[in-house]
DOFIDO-997443 format. One record per residue (C-alpha): residue number from 0; x, y, z. Coordinates in steps of 0.2 Angstrom, whole numbers. Example, Ala and Ser with C-alpha at 12.3 -4.5 7.8 and 13.67 -1.06 7.14 Angstrom:
<pts>
k/X/Y/Z
0/62/-22/39
1/68/-5/36
</pts>
This chain:
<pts>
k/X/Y/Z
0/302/-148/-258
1/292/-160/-246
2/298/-181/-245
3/284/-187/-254
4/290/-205/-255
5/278/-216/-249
6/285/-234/-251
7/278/-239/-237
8/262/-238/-243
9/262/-249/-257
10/264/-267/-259
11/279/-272/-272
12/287/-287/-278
13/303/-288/-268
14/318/-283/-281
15/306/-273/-294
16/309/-256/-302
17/292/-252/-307
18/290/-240/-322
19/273/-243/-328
20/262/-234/-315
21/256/-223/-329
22/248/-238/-337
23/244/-247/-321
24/248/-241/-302
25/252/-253/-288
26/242/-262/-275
27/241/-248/-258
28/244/-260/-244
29/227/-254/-235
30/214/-261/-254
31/214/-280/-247
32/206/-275/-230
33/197/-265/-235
34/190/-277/-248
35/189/-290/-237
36/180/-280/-226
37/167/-275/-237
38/165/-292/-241
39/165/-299/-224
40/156/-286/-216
41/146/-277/-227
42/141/-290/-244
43/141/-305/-234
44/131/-298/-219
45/121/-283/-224
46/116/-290/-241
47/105/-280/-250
48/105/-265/-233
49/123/-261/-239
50/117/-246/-252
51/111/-237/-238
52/115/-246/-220
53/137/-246/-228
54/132/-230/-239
55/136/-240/-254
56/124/-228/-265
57/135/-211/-258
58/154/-217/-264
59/153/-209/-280
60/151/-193/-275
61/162/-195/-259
62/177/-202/-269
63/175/-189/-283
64/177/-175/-270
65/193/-185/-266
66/198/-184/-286
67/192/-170/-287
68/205/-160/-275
69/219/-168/-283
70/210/-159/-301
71/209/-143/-295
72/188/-147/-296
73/177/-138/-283
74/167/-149/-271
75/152/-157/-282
76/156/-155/-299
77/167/-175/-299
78/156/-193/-300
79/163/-207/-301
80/156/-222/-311
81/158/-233/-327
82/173/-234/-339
83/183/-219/-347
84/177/-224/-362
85/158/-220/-357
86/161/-205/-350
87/171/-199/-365
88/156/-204/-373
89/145/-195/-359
90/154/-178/-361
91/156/-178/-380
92/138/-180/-384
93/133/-169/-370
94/145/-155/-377
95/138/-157/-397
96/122/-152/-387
97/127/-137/-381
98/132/-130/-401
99/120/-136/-410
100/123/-126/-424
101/140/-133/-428
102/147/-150/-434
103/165/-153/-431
104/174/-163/-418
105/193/-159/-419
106/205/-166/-407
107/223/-172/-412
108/233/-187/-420
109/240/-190/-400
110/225/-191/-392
111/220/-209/-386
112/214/-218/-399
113/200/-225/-389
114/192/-208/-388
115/196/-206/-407
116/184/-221/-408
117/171/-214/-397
118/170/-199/-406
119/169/-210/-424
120/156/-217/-416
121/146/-204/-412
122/148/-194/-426
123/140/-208/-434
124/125/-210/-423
125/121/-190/-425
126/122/-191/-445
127/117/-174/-450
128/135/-170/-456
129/144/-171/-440
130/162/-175/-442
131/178/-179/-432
132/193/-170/-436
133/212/-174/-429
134/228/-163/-434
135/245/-163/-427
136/246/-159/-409
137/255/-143/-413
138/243/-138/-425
139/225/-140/-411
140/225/-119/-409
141/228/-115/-428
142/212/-129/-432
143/201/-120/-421
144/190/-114/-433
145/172/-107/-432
146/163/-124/-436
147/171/-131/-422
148/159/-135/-411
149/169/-146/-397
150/186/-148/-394
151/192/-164/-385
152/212/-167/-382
153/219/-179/-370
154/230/-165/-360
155/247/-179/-359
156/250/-190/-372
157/249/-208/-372
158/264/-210/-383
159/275/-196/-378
160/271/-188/-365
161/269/-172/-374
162/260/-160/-364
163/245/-148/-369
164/243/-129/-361
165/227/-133/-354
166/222/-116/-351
167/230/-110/-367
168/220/-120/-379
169/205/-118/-368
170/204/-99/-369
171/207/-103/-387
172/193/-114/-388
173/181/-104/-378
174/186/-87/-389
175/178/-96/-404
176/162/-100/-396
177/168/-121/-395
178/166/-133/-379
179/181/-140/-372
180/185/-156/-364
181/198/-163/-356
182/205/-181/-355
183/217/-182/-338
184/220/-199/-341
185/238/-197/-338
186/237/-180/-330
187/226/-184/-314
188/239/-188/-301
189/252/-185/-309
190/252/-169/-313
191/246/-150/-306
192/229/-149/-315
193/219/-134/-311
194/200/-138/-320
195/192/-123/-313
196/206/-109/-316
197/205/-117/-334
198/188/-114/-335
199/185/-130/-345
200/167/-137/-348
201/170/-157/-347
202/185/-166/-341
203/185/-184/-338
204/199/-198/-333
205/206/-214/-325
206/207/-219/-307
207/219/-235/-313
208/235/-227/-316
209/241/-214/-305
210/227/-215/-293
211/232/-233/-290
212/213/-238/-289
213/216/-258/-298
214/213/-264/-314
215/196/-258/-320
216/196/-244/-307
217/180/-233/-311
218/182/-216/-321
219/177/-200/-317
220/169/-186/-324
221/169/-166/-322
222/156/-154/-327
223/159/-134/-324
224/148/-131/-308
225/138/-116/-318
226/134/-130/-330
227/129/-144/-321
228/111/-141/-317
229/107/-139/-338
230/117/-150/-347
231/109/-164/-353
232/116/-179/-352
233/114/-191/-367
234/115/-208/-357
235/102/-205/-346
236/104/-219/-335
237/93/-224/-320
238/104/-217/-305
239/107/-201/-314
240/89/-199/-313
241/80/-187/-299
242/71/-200/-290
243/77/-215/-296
244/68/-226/-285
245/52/-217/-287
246/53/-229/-306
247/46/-217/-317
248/43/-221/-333
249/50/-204/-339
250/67/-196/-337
251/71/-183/-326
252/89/-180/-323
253/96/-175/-305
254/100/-160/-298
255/120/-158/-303
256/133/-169/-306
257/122/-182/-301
258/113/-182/-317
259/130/-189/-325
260/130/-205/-317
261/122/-220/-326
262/121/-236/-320
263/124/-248/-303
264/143/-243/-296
265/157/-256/-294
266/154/-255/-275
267/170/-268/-273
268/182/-257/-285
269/174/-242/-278
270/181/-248/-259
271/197/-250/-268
272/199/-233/-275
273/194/-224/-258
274/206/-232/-248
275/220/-229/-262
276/214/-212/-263
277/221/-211/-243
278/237/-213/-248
279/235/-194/-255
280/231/-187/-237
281/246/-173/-235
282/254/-174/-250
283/254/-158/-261
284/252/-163/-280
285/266/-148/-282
286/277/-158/-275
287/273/-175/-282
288/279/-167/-300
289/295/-158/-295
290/299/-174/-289
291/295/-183/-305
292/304/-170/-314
293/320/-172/-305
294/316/-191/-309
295/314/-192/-326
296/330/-181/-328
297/340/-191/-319
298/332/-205/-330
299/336/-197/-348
300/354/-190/-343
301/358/-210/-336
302/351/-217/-354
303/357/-206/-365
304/375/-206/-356
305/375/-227/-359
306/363/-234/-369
307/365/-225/-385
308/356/-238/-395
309/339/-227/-389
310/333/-210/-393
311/323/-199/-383
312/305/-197/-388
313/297/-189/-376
314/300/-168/-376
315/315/-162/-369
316/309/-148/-358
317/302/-156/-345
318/288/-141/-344
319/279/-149/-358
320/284/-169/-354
321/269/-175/-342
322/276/-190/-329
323/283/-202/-341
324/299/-204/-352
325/300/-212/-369
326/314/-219/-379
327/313/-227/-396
328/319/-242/-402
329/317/-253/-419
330/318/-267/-407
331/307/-259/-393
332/293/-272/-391
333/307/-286/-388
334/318/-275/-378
335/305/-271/-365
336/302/-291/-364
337/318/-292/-360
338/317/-279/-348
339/303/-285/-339
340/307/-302/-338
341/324/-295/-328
342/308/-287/-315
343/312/-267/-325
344/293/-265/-329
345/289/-251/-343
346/279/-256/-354
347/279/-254/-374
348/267/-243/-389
349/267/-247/-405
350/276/-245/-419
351/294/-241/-407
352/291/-235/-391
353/296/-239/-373
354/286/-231/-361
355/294/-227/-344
356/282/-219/-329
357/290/-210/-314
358/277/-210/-298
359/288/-203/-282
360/277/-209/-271
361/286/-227/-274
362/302/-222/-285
363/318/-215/-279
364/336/-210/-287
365/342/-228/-283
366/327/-236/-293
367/332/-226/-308
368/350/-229/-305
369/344/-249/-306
370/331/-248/-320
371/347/-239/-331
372/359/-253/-328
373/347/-265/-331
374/342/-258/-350
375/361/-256/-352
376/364/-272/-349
377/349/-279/-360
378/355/-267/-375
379/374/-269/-373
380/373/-288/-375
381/358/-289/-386
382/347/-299/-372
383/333/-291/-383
384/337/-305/-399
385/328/-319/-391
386/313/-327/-402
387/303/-326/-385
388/304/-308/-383
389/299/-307/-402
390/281/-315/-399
391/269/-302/-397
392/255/-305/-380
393/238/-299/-381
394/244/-282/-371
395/259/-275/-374
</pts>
């Protein structure tokens, strides 16, 4: 297995064990000059010539090639632009389109609950009897009925890290005449994800977490190439149209996946993503998960050989765990306080879950080593009883 640690790379507090890039990645040392330039050379200077003289209107498509080889996605089928939520949005009502002739929505109790919320959302624009159905995890291939007409999963699960067979449920999906999409919102840099062997219609996911883009970073989107010149997308936003400085008054979407973006890009996020995406060059994302793997291991056999007040929640076999570990706890949100404020960083889930992300470009042995004696500490002496732990923030 190839070194892929990359500490170099990144800026981190000094004395930090951070274990939360599945919620939020690190700052790569190269994002503030490269914001700084943009805004020094190119906003500042260039004003309103930056779209095409600084090839401000061409990022989305040059950094979702970038994603995109990191997704197993063929060149041109990955935009970047707008919020997950949005694109959820984007590829759900685009995919109802495609069966018109069934009703159902089905995705699971796992999934993200913002796309749960989408989907509610939806169904309720369309009327007509549309409906969102969830069921167990384990229980997605068994639903997969003949009035299903799209299935939509988040491939890793937010809580768990319980991990979908994408191909598997895919094939299963497409044997019943249903569209699939994927959510790779903590699959995409984390784990091997291979879009085009699954033969998925949609996927769509974050560039915040593991692609280290910042707070806010833009999503992404994929559409199957053989699909990308017919599928209609239902937010038919000015820049996803053909010409859309020629200011026609009617729609007429672009050639591709082009016609999935919508509005304006964040041009200063979108300079932040592309040069985090650099950090990428040479690193084989084979690679990046035996080394989360050997990780998370090391992780679980440290916890569970001396903090035996927490029990595993994530699934054992690490062949269905995607890059996280979770343990639960009664106690969990004031425990991870506690945790944090001794600079272990995880982060918490309601009702009982610590969250723990394993990212080897910026983790090693030593780091879980530390992170373990840390929550020893914390739980063997009840640094988690403190009335200050106990009072919930706005984001937990």
């Amino acid at each position: 297995m190839a070194n892929i640690l990359r500490k170099e790379a990144f800026i981190m507090p000094e004395g930090m064990v951070y274990l939360d890039g599945n919620s939020l990645g690190p700052m790569p040392k190269g994002v503030p000059d490269r914001v700084a330039t943009m805004l020094r050379d190119e906003w500042s200077q260039m004003l309103i010539k930056g779209w095409n003289k600084a090839g401000w209107m061409a990022l989305p498509e040059q950094v979702g090639n970038m994603v995109g080889n990191l997704i197993g996605a063929p060149t041109g089928s990955v935009v970047m632009g707008d919020t997950l939520s949005i694109k959820v949005f984007q590829a759900l009502a685009s995919a109802v389109k495609m069966v018109p002739d069934r009703r159902v929505i089905l995705s699971d109790t796992g999934n993200f609950p913002s796309d749960l919320y989408i989907a509610e959302g939806l169904v309720g624009l369309l009327g007509q009897g549309y409906e969102l159905r969830t069921v167990a995890p384990e229980e997605v291939i068994s639903a997969i009925s003949d009035d299903v007409a799209v299935v939509m999963l988040t491939e890793v699960d937010y809580r768990s890290g319980r991990m979908h067979d994408m191909k598997a449920v895919t094939k299963c999906c497409h044997d019943n005449g249903s569209v699939m999409i994927w959510d790779l919102a903590h699959s995409a840099g984390a784990i091997p994800v291979d879009l085009h062997g699954s033969n998925c219609e949609f996927a769509v996911g974050c560039t915040y977490k593991y692609f280290n883009g910042g707070p806010g970073a833009p999503a992404f989107i994929y559409v199957r190439p053989d699909l990308a010149d017919t599928v209609e997308p239902a937010l038919s936003g000015w820049l996803g149209h053909r010409q859309p400085f020629d200011f026609d008054l009617n729609y007429t979407p672009a050639k591709g996946i082009e016609r999935m973006r919508v509005g304006t890009p964040p041009i200063i996020q979108m300079a932040a993503l592309e040069v985090a995406m650099k950090v990428w060059d040479g690193i084989d994302i084979q690679d990046v998960r035996a080394a989360s793997v050997a990780l998370q291991e090391q992780f679980i056999a440290e916890v569970e050989a001396n903090v035996p007040q927490l029990t595993l929640a994530s699934p054992r076999n690490s062949a269905v765990r995607g890059s996280q570990v979770s343990f639960q706890f009664e106690h969990g949100y004031a425990a991870m306080q506690a945790l944090i404020d001794r600079d272990v960083i995880g982060d918490f889930r309601a009702p009982d879950i610590m969250r723990f992300g394993f990212t080897p470009l910026y983790l090693d042995a030593a780091d879980v080593s530390r992170a373990v004696a840390v929550i020893k500490d914390v739980m063997d002496n009840d640094l988690w009883d403190n009335e200050t732990y106990k009072i919930r923030a706005r984001v937990t």
